[in-house]
C-alpha positions in Angstrom: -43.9 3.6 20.0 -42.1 7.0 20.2 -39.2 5.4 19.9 -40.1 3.7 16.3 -41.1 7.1 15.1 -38.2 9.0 16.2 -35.5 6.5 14.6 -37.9 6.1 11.7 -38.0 9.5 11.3 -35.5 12.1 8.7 -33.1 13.6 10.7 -32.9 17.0 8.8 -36.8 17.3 9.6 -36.0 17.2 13.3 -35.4 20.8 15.0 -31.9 20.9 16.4 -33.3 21.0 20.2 -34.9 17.8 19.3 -32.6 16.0 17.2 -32.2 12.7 17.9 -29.3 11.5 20.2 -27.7 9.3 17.6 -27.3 12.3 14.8 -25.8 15.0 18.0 -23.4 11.7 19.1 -22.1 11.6 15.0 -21.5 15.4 15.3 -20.0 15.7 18.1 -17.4 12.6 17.3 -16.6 14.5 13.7 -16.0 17.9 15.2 -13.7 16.0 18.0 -12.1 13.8 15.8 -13.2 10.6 17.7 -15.6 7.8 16.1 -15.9 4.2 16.1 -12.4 2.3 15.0 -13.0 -1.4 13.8 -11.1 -1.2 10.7 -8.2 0.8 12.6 -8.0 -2.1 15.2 -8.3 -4.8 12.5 -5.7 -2.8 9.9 -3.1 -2.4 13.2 -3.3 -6.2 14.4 -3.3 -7.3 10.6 -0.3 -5.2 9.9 1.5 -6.5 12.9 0.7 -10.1 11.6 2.2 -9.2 8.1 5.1 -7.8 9.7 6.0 -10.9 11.7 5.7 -13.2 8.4 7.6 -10.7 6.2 10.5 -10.7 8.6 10.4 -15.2 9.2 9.9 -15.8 5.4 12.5 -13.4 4.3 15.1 -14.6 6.9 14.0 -18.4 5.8 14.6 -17.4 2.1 18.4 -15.6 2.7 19.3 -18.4 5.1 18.1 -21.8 3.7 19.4 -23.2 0.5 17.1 -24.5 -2.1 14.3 -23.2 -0.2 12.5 -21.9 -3.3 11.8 -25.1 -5.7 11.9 -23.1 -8.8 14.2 -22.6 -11.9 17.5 -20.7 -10.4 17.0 -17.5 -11.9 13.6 -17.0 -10.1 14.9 -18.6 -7.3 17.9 -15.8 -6.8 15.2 -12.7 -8.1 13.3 -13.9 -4.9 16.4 -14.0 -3.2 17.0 -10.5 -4.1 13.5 -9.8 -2.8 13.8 -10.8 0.4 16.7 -9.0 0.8 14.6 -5.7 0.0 12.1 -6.8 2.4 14.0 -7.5 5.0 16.5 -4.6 5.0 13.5 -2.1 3.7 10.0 -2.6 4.2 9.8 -4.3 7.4 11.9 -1.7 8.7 9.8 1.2 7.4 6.3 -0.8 7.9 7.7 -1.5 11.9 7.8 2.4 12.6 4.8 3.2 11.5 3.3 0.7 13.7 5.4 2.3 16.7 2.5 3.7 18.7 4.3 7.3 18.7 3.6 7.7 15.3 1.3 5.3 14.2 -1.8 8.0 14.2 0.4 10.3 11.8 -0.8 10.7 8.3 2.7 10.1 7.3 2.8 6.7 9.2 -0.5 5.9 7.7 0.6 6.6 4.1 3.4 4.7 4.4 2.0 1.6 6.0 -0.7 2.1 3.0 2.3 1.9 0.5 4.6 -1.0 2.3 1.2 -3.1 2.7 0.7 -2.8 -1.0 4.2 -3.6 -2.0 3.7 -6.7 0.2 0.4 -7.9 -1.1 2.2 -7.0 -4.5 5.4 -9.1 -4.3 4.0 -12.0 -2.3 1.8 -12.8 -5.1 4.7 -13.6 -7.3 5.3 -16.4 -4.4 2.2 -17.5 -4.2 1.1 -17.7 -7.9 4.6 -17.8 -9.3 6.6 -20.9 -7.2 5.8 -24.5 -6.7 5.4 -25.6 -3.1 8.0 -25.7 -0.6 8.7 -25.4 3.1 7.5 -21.9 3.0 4.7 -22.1 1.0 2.3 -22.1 3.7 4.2 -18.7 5.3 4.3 -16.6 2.1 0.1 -17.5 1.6 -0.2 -16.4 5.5 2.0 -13.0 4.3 -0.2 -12.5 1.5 -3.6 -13.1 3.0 -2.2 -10.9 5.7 -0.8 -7.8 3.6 -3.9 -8.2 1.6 -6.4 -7.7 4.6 -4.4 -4.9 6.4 -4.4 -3.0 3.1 -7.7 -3.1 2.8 -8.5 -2.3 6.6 -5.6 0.0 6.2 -7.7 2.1 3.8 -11.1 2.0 5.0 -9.4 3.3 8.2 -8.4 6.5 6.8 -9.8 9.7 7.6 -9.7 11.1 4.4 -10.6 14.4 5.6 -7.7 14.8 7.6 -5.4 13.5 5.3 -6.2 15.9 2.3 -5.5 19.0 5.4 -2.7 17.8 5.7 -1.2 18.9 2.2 -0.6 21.9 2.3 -1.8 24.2 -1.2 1.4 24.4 -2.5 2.1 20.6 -3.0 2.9 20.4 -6.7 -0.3 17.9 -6.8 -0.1 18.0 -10.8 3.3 17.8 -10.9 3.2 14.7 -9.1 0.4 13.5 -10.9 2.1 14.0 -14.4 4.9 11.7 -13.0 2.3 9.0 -12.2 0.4 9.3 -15.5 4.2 9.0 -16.9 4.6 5.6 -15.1 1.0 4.2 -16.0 2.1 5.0 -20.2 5.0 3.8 -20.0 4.5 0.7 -18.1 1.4 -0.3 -19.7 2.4 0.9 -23.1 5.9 -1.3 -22.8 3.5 -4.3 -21.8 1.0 -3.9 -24.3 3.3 -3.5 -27.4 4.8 -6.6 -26.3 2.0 -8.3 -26.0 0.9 -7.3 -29.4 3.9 -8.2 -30.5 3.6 -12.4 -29.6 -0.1 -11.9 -30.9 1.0 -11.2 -34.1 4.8 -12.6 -34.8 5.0 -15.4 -32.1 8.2 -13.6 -30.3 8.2 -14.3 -26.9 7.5 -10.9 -24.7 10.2 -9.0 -22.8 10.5 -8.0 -18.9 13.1 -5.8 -18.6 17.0 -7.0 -18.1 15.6 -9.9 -15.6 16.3 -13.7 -16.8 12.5 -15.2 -16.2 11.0 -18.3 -17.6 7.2 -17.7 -19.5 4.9 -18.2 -16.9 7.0 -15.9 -14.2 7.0 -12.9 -17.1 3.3 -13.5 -17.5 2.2 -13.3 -14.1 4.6 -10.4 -14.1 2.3 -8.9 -17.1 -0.8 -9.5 -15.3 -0.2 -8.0 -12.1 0.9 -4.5 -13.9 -1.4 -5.1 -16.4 -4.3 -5.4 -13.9 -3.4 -4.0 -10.9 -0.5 -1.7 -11.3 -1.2 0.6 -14.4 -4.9 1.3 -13.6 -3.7 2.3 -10.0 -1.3 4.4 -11.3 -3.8 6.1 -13.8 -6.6 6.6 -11.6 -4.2 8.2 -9.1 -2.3 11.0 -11.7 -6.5 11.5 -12.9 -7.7 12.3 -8.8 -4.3 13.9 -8.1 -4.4 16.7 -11.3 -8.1 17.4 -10.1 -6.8 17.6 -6.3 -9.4 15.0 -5.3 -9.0 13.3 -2.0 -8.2 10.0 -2.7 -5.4 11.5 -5.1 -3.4 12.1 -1.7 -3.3 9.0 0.0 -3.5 6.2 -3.5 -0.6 9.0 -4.6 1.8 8.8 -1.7 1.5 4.8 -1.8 2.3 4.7 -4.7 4.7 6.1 -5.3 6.6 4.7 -1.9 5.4 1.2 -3.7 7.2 1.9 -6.8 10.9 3.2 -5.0 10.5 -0.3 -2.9 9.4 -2.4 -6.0 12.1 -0.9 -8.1 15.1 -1.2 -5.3 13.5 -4.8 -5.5 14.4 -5.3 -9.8 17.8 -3.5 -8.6 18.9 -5.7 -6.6 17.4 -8.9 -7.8 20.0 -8.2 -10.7 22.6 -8.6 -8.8 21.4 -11.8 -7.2 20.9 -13.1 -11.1 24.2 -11.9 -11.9 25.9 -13.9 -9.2 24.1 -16.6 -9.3 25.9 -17.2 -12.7 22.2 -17.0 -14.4 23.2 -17.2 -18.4 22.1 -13.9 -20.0 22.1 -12.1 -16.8 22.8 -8.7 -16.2 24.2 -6.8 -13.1 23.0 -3.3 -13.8 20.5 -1.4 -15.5 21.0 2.2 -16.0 17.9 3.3 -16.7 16.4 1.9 -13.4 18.5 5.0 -11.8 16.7 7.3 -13.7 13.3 5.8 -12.9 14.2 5.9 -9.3 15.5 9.1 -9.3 12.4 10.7 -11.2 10.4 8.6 -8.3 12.2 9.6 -5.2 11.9 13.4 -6.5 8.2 13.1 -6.7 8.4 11.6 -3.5 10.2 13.8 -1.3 7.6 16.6 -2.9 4.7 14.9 -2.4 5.8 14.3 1.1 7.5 18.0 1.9 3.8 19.5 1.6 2.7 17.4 4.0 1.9 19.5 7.6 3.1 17.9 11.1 -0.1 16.9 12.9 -0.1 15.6 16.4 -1.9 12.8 17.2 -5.5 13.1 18.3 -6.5 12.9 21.6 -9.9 12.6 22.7 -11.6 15.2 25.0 -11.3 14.9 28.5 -14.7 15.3 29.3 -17.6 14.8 26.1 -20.7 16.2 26.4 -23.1 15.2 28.6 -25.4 12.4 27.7 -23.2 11.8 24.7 -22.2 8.1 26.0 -18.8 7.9 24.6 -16.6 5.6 26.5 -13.0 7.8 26.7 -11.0 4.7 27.4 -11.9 2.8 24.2 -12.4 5.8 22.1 -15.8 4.3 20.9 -19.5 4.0 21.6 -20.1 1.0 24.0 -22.2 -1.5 23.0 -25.7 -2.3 23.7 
């Protein structure tokens, strides 16, 4: 019966002699910097599943002709995907899962931002190709990027992340750069969309060669992923919010990947003969230039952190199993 009125009971009423074991256990975890890890466990086995299916399905797609069964200029933009993937992101996205670093903020932002770009370009396989002998391996990437992200995430301590920045990061600097990319992304998009609403001219995506439905799942995934992300991240970032730190550095990681990707999937267009097709694009130097500057300042405010260890010996009565890191179950 005590028992039911102790757990029923306010913690902030209880004297701090008398507190309940479960409130002193949840203080003594934050001021140690140990607490209960599912979503780190899940967002680190997930990640190494995404990893493994980023690498096979980007080999498959360099190595095996006609793999994609779509028209041949998507075909050789997904070419020049995988080429990105292969030789950038899974590169980046297996250090951070090194276990040396893989409890650095830095790792953790960066495994944030490759996860996304994942999630990101893997939907333009899923939603934007027929089947084919891969079709089955880019859902599994997908599902996979998807999940980690979102373990990924929840996994964050965002307390520690914000300390790490130090006060003179340029956060509204930064956060003008983002709020650049939202107008002009979604602004570009928009007026062409207005545009067919009201002549019947077919929208624009840059200098790449796409069929209809390619460009508007390319519209829709800015449109309603992309630009809002980018918005809410310049608004949280100019008021120095938390979440400004982390959906900031992501992003902005994202966006140098995403746009190496429209780089080089140029090329591929342009030697794959695609009529209309062009090799370069000058201004996507400038946009990765403006990018990597915001980048490498966002970044350069960041403090090195070791990794957290847990006390040798907690507190007695406390309960916490050391080798798990975690509260062992009942």
């Amino acid at each position: 019966m005590m028992s039911v009125l102790v757990a029923s009971a306010p913690q902030h009423g209880w004297p701090a002699a008398h507190r309940p074991r479960a409130a002193s256990r949840r203080a003594w975890l934050s001021r140690n910097g140990a607490r209960p890890a599912p979503a780190h466990h899940w967002s680190t086995l997930l990640a190494m599943a995404a990893l493994a299916l980023m690498t096979a399905v980007s080999v498959v797609g360099l190595s095996v002709d006609d793999v994609y069964r779509a028209p041949k200029s998507v075909a050789a933009m997904l070419r020049g995907y995988d080429l990105v993937t292969l030789a950038v992101a899974v590169p980046v996205l297996a250090i951070t899962l090194l276990p040396h670093f893989r409890q650095s903020v830095q790792a953790q932002l960066l495994r944030l931002a490759i996860l996304g770009y994942a999630a990101y370009n893997y939907a333009s396989y899923v939603f934007g190709t027929g089947f084919s002998t891969v079709f089955l391996l880019h859902d599994a990437a997908f599902t996979a990027a998807t999940f980690a992200l979102g373990f990924s995430a929840a996994s964050l301590d965002l307390g520690r992340v914000y300390k790490s920045f130090r006060p003179s990061t340029p956060a509204r600097a930064i956060g003008s750069v983002l709020a650049l990319l939202a107008a002009g992304l979604g602004a570009t998009w928009v007026f062409y969309s207005l545009r067919f609403t009201l002549t019947g001219q077919s929208p624009k995506e840059s200098l790449l060669v796409l069929p209809e439905p390619n460009l508007h799942l390319a519209y829709v995934l800015d449109l309603t992923l992309l630009v809002p992300c980018y918005a809410v991240a310049a608004a949280l970032l100019w008021r120095r919010a938390r979440w400004g730190y982390p959906m900031a550095a992501a992003l902005l990681v994202f966006s140098l990947v995403h746009e190496l990707n429209y780089v080089v999937a140029l090329v591929f267009q342009s030697n794959a003969h695609i009529p209309g097709a062009t090799a370069f694009d000058p201004q996507a130097i400038v946009i990765i230039a403006i990018i990597l500057a915001a980048t490498l300042a966002l970044f350069s405010g960041t403090r090195r952190q070791s990794p957290r260890v847990l006390p040798a010996q907690p507190p007695p009565g406390h309960g916490l199993s050391r080798r798990r890191g975690r509260w062992p179950r009942p």
